[in-house]
VOGULO-655331 format. One record per residue (C-alpha): x, y, z. Coordinates in pm, whole numbers, padded with zeros to 5 digits, always signed. Example, Ala and Ser with C-alpha at 12.3 -4.5 7.8 and 13.67 -1.06 7.14 Angstrom:
2
+01230-00450+00780;+01367-00106+00714;
// end
This chain:
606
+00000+00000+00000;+00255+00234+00083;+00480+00191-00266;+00121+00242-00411;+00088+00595-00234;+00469+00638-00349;+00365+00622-00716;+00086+00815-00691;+00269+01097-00540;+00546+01060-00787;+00299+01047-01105;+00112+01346-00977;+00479+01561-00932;+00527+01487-01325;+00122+01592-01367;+00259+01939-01208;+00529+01981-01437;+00378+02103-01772;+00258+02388-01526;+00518+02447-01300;+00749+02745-01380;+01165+02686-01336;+01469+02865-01332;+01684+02915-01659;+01888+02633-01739;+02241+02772-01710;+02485+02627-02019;+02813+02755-01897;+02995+02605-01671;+03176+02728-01383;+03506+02543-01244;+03521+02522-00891;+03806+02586-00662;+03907+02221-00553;+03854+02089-00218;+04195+02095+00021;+04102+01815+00277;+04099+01962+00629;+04100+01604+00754;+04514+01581+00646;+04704+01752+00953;+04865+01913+00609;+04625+02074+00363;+04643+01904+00067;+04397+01935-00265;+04205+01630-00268;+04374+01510-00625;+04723+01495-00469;+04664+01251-00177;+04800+01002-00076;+04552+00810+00115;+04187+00641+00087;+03968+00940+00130;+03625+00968+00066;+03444+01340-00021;+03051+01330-00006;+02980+01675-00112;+02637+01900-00034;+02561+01834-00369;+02590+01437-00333;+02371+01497+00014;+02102+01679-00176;+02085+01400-00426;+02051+01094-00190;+01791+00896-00115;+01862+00942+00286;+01800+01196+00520;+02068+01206+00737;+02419+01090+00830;+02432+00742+00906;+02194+00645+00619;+02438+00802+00408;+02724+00664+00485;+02601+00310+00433;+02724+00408+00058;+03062+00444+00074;+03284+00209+00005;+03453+00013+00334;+03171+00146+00537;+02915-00038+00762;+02673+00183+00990;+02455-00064+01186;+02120+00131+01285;+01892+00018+01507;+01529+00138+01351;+01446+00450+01124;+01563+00783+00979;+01907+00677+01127;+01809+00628+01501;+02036+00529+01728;+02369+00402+01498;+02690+00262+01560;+02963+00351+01268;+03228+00086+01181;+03496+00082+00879;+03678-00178+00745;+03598-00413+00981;+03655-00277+01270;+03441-00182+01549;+03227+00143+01645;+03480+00194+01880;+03787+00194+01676;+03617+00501+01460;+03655+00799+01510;+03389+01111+01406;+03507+01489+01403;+03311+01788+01324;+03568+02050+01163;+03804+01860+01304;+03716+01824+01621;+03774+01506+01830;+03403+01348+01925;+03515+01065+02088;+03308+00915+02362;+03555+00800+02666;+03210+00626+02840;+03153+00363+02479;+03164+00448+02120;+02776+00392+02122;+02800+00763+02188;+03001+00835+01860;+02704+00945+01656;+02512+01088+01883;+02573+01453+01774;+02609+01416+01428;+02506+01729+01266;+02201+01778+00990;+02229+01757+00669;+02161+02150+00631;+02411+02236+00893;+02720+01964+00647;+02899+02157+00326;+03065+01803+00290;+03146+01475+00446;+03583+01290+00432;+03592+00962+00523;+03992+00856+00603;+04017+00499+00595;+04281+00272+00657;+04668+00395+00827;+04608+00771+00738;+04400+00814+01024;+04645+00722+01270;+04754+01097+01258;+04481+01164+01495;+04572+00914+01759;+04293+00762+01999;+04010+00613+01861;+04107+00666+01483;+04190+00284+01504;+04042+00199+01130;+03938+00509+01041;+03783+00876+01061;+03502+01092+00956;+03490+01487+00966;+03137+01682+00875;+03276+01984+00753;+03037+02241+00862;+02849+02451+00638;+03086+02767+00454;+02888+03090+00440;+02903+03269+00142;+02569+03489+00107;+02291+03573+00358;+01987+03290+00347;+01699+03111+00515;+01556+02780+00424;+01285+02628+00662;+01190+02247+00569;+00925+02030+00667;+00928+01677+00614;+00628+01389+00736;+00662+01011+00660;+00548+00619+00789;+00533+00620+01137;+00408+00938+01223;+00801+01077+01149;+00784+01460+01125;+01100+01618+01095;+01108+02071+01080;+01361+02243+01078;+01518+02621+00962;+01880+02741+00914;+02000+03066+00850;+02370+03198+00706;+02459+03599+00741;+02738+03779+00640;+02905+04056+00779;+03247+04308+00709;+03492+04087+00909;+03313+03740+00958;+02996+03543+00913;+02742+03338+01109;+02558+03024+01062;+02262+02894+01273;+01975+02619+01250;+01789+02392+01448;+01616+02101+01377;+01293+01921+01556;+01214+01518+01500;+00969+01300+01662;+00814+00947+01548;+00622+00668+01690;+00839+00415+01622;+00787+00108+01347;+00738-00147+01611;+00664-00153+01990;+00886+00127+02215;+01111+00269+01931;+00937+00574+01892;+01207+00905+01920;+01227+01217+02011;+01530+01454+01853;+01602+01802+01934;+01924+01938+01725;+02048+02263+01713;+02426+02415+01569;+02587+02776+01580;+02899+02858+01387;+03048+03205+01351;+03340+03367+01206;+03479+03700+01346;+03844+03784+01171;+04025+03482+01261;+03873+03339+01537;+03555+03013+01483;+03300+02955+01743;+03138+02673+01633;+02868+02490+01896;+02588+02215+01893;+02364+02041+02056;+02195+01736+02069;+01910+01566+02251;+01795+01204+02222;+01492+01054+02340;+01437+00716+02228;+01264+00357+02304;+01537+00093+02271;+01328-00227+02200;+01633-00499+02215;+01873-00226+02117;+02167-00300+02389;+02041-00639+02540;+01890-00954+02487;+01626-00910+02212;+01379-01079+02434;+01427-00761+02634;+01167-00536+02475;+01146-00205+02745;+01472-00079+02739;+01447+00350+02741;+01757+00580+02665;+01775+00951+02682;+02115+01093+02557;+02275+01473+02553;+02521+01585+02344;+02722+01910+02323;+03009+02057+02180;+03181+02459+02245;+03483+02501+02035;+03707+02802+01952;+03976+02814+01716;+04217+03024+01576;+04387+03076+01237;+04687+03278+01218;+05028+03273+01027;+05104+03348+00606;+05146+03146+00332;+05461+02931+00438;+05347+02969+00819;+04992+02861+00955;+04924+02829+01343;+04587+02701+01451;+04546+02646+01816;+04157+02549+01942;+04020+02510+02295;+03725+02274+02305;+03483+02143+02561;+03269+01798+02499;+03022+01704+02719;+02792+01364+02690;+02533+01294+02921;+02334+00906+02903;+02048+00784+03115;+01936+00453+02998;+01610+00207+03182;+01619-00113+03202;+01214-00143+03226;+01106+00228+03058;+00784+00157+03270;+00978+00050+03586;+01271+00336+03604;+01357+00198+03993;+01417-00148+03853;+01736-00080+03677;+01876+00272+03620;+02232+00418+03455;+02328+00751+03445;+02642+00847+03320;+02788+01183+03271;+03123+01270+03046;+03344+01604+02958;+03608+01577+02796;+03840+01924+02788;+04108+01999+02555;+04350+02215+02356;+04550+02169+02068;+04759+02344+01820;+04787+02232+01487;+05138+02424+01281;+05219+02400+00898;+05532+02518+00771;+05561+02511+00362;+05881+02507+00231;+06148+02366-00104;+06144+02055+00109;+05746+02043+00077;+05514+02064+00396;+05592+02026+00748;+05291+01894+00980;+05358+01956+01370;+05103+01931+01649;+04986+01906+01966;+04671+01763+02197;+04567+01742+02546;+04301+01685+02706;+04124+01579+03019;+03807+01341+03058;+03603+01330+03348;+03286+01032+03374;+03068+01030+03649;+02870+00703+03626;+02589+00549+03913;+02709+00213+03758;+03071+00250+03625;+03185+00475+03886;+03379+00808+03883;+03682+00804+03656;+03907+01018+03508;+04168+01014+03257;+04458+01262+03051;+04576+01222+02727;+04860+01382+02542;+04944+01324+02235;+05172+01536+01979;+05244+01463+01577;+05495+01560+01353;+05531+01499+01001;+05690+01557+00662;+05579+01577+00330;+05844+01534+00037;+05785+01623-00324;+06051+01444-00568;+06059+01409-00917;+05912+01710-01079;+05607+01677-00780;+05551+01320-00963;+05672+01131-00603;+05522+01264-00300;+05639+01083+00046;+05500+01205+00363;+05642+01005+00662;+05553+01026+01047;+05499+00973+01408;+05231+01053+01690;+05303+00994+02021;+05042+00935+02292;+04984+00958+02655;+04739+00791+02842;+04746+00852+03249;+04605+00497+03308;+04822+00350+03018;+05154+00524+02963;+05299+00581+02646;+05259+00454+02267;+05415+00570+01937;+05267+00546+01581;+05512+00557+01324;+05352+00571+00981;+05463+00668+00613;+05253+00740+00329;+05411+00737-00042;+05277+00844-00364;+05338+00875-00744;+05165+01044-01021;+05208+00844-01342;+05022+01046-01560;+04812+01353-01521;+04490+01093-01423;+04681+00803-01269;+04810+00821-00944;+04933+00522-00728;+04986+00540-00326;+05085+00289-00068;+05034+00367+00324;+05154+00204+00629;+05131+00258+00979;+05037+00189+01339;+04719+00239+01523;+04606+00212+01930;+04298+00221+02142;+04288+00197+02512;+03971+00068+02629;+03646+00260+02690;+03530+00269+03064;+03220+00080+02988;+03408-00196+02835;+03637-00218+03177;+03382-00127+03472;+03013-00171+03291;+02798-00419+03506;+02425-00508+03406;+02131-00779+03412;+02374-00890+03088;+02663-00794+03075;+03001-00716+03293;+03272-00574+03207;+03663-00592+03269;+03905-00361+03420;+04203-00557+03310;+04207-00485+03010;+04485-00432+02766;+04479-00181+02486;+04439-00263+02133;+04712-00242+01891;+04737-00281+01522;+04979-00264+01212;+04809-00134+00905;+04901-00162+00525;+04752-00066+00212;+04816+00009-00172;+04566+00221-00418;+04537+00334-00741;+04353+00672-00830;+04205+00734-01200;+04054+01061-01253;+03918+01123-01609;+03717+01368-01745;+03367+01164-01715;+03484+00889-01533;+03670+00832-01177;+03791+00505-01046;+03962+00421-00706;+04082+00066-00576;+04251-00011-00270;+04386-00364-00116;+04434-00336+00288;+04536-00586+00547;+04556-00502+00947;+04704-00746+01182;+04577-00618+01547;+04624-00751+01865;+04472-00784+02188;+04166-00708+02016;+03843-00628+02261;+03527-00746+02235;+03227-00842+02457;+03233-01282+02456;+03116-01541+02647;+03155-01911+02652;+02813-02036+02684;+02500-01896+02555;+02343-01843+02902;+02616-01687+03023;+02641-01241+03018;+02875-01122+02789;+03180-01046+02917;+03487-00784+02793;+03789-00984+02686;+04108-00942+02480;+04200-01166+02161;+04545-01288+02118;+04565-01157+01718;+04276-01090+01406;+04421-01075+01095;+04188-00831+00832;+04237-00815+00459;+04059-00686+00214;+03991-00460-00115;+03740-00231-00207;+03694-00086-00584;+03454+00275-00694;+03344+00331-01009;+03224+00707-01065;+03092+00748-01412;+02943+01112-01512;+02776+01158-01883;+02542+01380-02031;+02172+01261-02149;+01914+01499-02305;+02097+01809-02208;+02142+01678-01807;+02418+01578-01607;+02380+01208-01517;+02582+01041-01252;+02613+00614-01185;+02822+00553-00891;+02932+00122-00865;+03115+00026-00546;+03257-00325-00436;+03376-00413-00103;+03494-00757+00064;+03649-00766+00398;+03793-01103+00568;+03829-01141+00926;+04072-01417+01070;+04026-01433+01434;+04352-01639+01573;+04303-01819+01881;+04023-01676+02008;+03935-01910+02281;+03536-01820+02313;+03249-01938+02199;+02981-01656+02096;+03143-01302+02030;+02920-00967+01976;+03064-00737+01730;+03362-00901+01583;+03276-01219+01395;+02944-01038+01230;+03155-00769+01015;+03051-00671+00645;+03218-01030+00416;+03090-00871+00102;+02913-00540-00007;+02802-00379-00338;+02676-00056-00329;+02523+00111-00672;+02348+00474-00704;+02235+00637-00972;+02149+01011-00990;+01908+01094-01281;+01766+01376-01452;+01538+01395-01790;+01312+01717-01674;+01363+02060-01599;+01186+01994-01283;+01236+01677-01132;+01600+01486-01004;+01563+01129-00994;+01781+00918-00727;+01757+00515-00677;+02071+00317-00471;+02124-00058-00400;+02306-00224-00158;+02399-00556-00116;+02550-00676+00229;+02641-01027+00335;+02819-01066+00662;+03060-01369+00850;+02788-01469+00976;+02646-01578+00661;+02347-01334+00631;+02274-01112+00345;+02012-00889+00250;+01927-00674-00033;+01777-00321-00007;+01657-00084-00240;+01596+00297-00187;+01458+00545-00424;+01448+00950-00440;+01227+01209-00668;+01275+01576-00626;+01052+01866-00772;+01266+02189-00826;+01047+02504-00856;+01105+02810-00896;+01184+03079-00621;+01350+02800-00418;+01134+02580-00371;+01121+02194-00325;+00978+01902-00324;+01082+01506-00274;+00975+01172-00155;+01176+00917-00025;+01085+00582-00030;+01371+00333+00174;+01329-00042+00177;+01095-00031-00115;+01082-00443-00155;+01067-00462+00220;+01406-00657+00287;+01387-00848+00610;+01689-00815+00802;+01888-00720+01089;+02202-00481+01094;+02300-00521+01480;+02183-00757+01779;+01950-00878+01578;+01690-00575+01615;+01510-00632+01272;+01516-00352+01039;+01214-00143+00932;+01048-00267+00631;+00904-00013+00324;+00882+00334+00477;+00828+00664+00287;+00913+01042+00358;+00745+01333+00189;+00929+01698+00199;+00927+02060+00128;+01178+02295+00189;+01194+02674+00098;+01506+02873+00042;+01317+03217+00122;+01600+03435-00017;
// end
């Protein structure tokens, strides 16, 4: 019934379009200024790195048939965001096979690490009107950033203002999901400010997962100095989300916020950019929603630090040096009251040889845990430009995580967890190969990880509670392959993105019986989108996604977009996810909603 409503909607939008007036179709075309990827510790235009990075632009988030974050990064390639309900709700972010605690998320840059459990990770991602454009680092490029950037990293790059605007949306879909929000951008002699905030409530698509969301961002440029804050609040039914799926009354409530100010001073061969930043998570979770007295967590984190990021240019190439500290405090009814410092500091040097054909950009980070001592990650990262399309890279490096407090002092109905714990540790390798045509871009890398004293939550028995434990050594390989192919069709721009990844896990002695996380990683995925356009008016978008994991389940979902462009900035779109209603389960088995749609309208009022 509901595809039936889908195609009704989508048949009348094309009814609309004989009538409907548009904007000029513009025939010249304008080349942009290319991105330089503020997720390098050194700037670098996107076309000369070295690494696996990922861009999702705005114009790739406009396009999509998601409406948010963690539906959108289920596309890209090495990626595996394991959601437990709709629109995105309550998400755990992996990459290449490692865990939601081994990634790491930044906004601008910014460390959002959660020291309680990486369950916290995406709790404040920001909207899609607040992103200008998404980098995913994957692999032993990350390690630059230390802590938590055990596999890999994503930084939302928050919206650039260029021109004063407003754009309010509304959006309304299956399960009573109503989503409003408004933004606004103004510009001013010596700076610029950005704000929006975004309301979203549902019932839920089964028993207790209905949501409320409360999201709001402010970013504003004076001279040199950022301010850029946001908050988020989470209130959410978690039907089997954390336990036991016969468990079916768990409540969570999270808080999220985030005050940062930075700095940006220095010329063209010097750049300084020190930042102060505060983080501060706050999680109450019930056992029994109905029962609060029966079981009851509250946990409370800040975490406070500064850093200064330097970059010296000169014959010799770019110099990277930096520096991070910062404090955590938890205060936990269950885990206790802990705290712990970090310090960690970076240098690192990239070489241009050869007529800038060979770039090689060695390096080390050093960290310092109070509770752990010291670790160093050596890395190097080496490049070569065979022709003006081809380039081929090869990276290699170290990575470390020291355990979460939940994973060493958590203790509930199911679970306990472990304070003797040792960190993680892993060695990281990887080679690539970068075509970029006129029409047509493809990227390929092969990647193995050897890491030791893996964590995970195990047990030996079914009946018994899952338990934190270290594994002797898991060996990860694997290669993933993009295909971006851009051609014109009746006047329009048409875009078909293909995307192959297969990951292999070889756990070594592991000694256990049943683990959580580990042995149910992504063992195949195909990803395929295709952005469309044979109207003035209307944008077409429809992705598939193929995922089979170790475990030996796979599924096959199909999503599907239609926009209406109208004049004086107006728009309208449905999105229709699951449209074959796939049965299947991403994470502790919580199934998956089935077909769902979302209708919306937003107006960019000037």
């Amino acid at each position: 019934m509901k595809i039936k409503i889908t195609l009704i909607i989508v048949t009348l939008f094309y009814i609309i379009q004989a009538k409907a007036q548009v904007e000029p179709i513009k025939k010249d075309t304008v080349k942009l200024k290319e991105v330089v990827v503020t997720s390098n510790r050194i700037s670098v235009p996107f076309s000369k790195t070295s690494r696996t990075i990922n861009i999702i632009s705005s114009d790739d988030i406009l396009k999509s048939s998601t409406t948010n974050v963690p539906d959108l990064l289920q596309n890209v390639t090495g990626v595996d965001v394991r959601r437990r309900g709709v629109d995105g709700m309550q998400s755990d972010l992996f990459i290449r096979g490692g865990n939601f605690n081994q990634t790491l998320l930044l906004i601008d840059g910014i460390k959002m690490d959660d020291p309680q459990t990486g369950h916290h990770t995406m709790n404040g991602v920001l909207s899609f009107a607040d992103i200008e454009r998404i980098e995913v680092v994957k692999g032993p490029a990350a390690r630059v950033y230390g802590q938590n950037a055990f596999t890999g990293a994503v930084n939302l790059v928050s919206k650039k203002v260029t021109e004063n605007s407003l754009n309010v949306g509304v959006n309304y879909g299956s399960y009573n999901n109503l989503k409003v929000g408004a933004s606004v951008g103004q510009t001013y002699t010596d700076g610029n400010l950005f704000a929006s905030v975004t309301y979203q409530e549902s019932d839920g698509y089964r028993y207790n997962t209905d949501f409320e969301n409360v999201m709001a961002f402010l970013k504003s440029d004076f001279k040199n100095f950022n301010l850029t804050t946001s908050f988020a609040q989470r209130n959410f039914g978690a039907n089997g989300f954390y336990a036991s799926p016969a468990y079916i009354d768990q409540y969570e409530e999270t808080q999220t916020s985030l005050v940062a100010l930075s700095a940006n001073y220095g010329s063209e061969t010097v750049k300084i950019k020190p930042r102060i930043y505060w983080r501060r998570n706050q999680d109450m979770y019930l056992f029994l929603r109905q029962d609060p007295d029966y079981f009851r967590n509250l946990h409370i984190s800040n975490k406070i630090g500064v850093e200064t990021n330097v970059e010296i240019s000169s014959k010799v190439g770019k110099t990277g040096i930096g520096f991070d500290a910062s404090r955590i405090f938890l205060v936990s009814n269950n885990l206790g009251d802990h705290n712990r410092t970090s310090i960690t500091g970076f240098v690192e040097q990239r070489f241009v040889l050869s007529n800038e054909r060979l770039d090689i950009t060695p390096g080390v980070a050093v960290s310092y845990f109070s509770d752990f001592g010291t670790e160093a990650f050596p890395g190097i990262d080496v490049g070569y430009k065979v022709s003006d399309v081809v380039r081929i890279y090869g990276d290699f490096g170290y990575t470390y995580r020291v355990p979460t407090f939940t994973e060493m002092f958590y203790v509930g109905p199911t679970t306990i967890g472990n304070p003797d714990l040792e960190p993680e540790s892993a060695l990281s390798e990887e080679i690539g190969i970068k075509i970029k045509g006129r029409n047509i871009n493809f990227d390929m890398a092969i990647f193995n990880r050897k890491s030791e004293n893996l964590i995970d939550w195990s047990k030996d028995n079914e009946e018994d509670k899952w338990e934190t434990r270290n594994f002797s050594e898991v060996k990860t390989n694997g290669i993933e392959a993009s295909i971006n192919y851009n051609f014109n069709f009746l006047r329009y721009n048409q875009n078909l993105l293909v995307a192959y990844t297969y990951i292999n896990d070889d756990i070594l002695d592991a000694g256990v019986e049943y683990t959580r996380y580990s042995l149910n990683s992504i063992k195949h995925q195909f990803n395929t989108g295709f952005n469309f356009q044979v109207t003035p008016i209307f944008t077409e978008n429809i992705s598939y996604r193929y995922v089979q994991r170790t475990d030996g389940e796979s599924y096959n979902v199909v999503d599907a977009r239609i926009s209406a462009n109208l004049k004086n900035g107006m728009q309208f779109s449905c999105i229709a996810n699951n449209i074959f209603n796939a049965e299947y389960t991403e994470t502790n088995l919580v199934p998956m909603p089935k077909g769902n749609v979302m209708f919306g309208f937003t107006y960019s009022i000037y």
